[in-house]
Structures are given as C-alpha cells and as structure tokens.
C-alpha positions in Angstrom: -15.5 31.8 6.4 -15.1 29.9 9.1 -17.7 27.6 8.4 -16.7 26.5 4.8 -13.2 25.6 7.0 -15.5 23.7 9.6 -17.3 21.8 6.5 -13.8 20.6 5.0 -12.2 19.4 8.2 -15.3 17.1 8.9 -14.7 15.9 5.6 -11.5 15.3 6.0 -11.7 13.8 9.0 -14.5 11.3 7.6 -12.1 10.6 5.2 -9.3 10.0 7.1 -12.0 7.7 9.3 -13.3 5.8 6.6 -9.7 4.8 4.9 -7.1 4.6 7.7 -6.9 0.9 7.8 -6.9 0.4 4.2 -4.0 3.0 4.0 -2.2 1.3 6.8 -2.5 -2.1 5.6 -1.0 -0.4 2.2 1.7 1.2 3.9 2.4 -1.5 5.8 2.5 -4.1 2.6 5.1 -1.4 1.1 7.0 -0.5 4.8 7.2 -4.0 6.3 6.7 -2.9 9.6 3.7 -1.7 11.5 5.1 1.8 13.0 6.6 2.9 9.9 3.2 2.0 8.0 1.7 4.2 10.3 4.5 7.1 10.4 3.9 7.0 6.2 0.3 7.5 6.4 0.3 10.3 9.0 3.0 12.0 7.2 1.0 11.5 3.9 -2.4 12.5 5.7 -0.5 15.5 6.7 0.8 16.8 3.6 -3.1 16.0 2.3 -4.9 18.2 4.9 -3.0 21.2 3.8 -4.0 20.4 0.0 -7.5 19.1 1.3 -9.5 21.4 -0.8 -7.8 20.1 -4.1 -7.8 16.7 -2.7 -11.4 16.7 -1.6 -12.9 17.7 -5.3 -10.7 15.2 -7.5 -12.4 12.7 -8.8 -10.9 9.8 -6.3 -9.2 11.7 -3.5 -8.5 8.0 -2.4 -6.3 7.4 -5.4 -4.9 11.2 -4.8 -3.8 10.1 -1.7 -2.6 6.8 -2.4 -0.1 8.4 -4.8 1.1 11.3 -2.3 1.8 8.0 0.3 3.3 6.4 -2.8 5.8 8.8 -3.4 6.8 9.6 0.5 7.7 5.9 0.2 9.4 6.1 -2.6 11.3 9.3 -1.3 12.2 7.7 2.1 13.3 4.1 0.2 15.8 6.4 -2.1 17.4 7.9 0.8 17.4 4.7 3.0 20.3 2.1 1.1 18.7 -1.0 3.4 15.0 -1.2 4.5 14.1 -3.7 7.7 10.9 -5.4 5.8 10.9 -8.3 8.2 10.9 -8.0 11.5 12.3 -10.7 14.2 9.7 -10.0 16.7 6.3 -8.9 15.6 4.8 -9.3 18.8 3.9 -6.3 19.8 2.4 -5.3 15.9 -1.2 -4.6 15.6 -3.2 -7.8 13.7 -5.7 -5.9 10.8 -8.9 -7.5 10.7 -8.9 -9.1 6.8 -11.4 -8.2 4.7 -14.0 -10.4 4.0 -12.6 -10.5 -0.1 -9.7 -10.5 0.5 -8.1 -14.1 -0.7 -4.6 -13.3 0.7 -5.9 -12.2 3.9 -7.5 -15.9 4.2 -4.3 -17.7 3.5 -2.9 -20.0 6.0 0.3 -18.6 6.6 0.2 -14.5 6.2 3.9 -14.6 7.5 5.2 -16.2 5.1 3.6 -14.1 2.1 5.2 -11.3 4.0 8.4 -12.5 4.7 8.0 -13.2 0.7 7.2 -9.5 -0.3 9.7 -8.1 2.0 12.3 -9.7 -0.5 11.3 -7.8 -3.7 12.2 -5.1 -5.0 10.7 -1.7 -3.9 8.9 -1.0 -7.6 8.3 -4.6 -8.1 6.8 -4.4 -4.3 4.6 -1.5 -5.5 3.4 -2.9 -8.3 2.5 -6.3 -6.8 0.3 -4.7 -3.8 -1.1 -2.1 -5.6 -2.0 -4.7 -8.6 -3.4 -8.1 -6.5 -3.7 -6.8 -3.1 -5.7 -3.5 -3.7 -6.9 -4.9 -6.8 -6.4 -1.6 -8.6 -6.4 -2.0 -12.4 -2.7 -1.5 -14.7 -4.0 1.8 -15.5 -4.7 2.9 -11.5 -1.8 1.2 -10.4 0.5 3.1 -12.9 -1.1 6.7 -11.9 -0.6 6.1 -8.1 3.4 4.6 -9.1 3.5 7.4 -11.5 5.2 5.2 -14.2 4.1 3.4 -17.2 1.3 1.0 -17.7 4.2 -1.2 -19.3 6.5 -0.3 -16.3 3.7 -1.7 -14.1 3.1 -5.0 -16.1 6.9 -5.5 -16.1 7.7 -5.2 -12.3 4.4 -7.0 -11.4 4.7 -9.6 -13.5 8.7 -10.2 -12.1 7.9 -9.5 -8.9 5.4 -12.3 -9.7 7.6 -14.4 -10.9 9.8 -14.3 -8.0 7.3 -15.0 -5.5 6.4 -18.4 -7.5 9.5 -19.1 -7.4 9.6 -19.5 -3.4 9.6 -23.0 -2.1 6.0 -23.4 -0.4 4.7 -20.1 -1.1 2.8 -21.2 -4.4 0.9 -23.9 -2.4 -0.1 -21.7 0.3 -1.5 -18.7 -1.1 -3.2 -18.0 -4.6 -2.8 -14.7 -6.1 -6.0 -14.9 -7.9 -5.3 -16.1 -10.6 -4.3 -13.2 -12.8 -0.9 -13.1 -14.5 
C-alpha cells in the first residue's frame, strides 16, 4: 500500500514541477501581485494533493487544477470588496522568464499591460487571461470559469474592449489578433 502512495506523490510532485510557473504566472495575471499569486497556487496545490488520485486520472489534471485555482480566486475576490492589482513598488517581485510564444511576454512595456488588466473586472479579468494569454479555447476557458461559453465571449470581448480603449496600450501590445 505504501507504494501505490509513493507512485502518486512522485507524480504529483512532477506535476507540481512541470506546471508551477505557468500556474504562478496565471495566478499572478488574476492576483496582481506576486505573493498572492503564489499564496493562490499553494493553497490550490494543496486542496489538489488531497484529491490527487481523482485529479491525476482526469483527462487534463492541468485544466482540473486550473479551475480549483480559479475558484479559490474567485472565492477570495468575493470576500475581499477592494483587490491591490498594482503595486507601487515591484521591486522586490520575482521577473518570470517569458515564453518563447508568448507575444505579450515580448511586448515592450509588460507594466503597462498590467497596470491595464489590473483595471478590469475580476470575470472580465478571467476571461481575458484564460482566453489570449493561456490561449485556452471559449470552450476550456468556460469549464475552468465554470460559466457559459456566451458568458466567456461576453466578458472577454468587454474586457477587450476596455483595454483598446487605453491611450497607448493598443500600440504597444497586440493581442493576437483574435476578437
């Protein structure tokens, strides 16, 4: 017995290897700040681990997980009236190395797409890192906000909207392209 428990905590753990900085940078995207990101993904990790089993066999335990850090966000934003998305001094914050496909990432001026995102709305937040940052399809995105497909389109395409509207902002980073 005990080594069927050995098997799934080194397969959690190569989990948790393989996707920490993509879950941080997510959490991050949806928290604003660096400590919290990371607070959010252990706390999510940690309600995982207990569930591993389950978790491990879906078909994308990534996606699984996404949605369990999802909600704890979610959870946290309803109890919280006023969320600190931008902080003053981000000196001490941990730089993520950008992935090599990842347009955003090669912007010019990160700071100011994040200043940018910090200003939505926490659904239309969701929907726009989820959607163009992960790149996850209407149909993933809307299983990890546990909404509609329509609820998705919606708050991505006004969260969108808002970040167009941003003096600047349109001429320093592309979103790819989709609408």
């Amino acid at each position: 017995m005990g080594d069927g428990k050995s098997a799934r905590d080194e397969e959690f753990q190569s989990f948790v290897v393989g996707r920490w900085p993509r879950l941080v940078r997510t959490a991050f995207l949806l928290t604003g700040q660096q400590h919290a990101a990371e607070d959010l993904v252990q706390s999510t990790l940690e309600q995982v681990y207990v569930h591993w089993r389950k978790v491990g066999s879906a078909d994308d335990p990534e996606a699984y997980v996404r949605r369990v850090m999802i909600n704890a966000h979610a959870r946290r934003h309803r109890r919280r009236l006023k969320e600190f998305l931008a902080p003053k001094d981000d000196s001490g914050m941990v730089r993520e190395v950008a992935d090599t496909g990842d347009r955003i990432a090669q912007a010019d001026d990160r700071s100011a797409l994040l200043e940018a995102l910090a200003q939505l709305p926490a659904r239309q937040r969701e929907a726009v890192v989820l959607r163009y940052w992960e790149d996850l399809t209407e149909t993933q995105t809307a299983e990890a906000m546990g909404c509609s497909v329509g609820t998705v389109k919606s708050n991505a395409a006004k969260g969108i909207a808002k970040l167009r509207a941003i003096p600047g902002l349109a001429e320093t980073v592309t979103l790819g392209g989709r609408k």
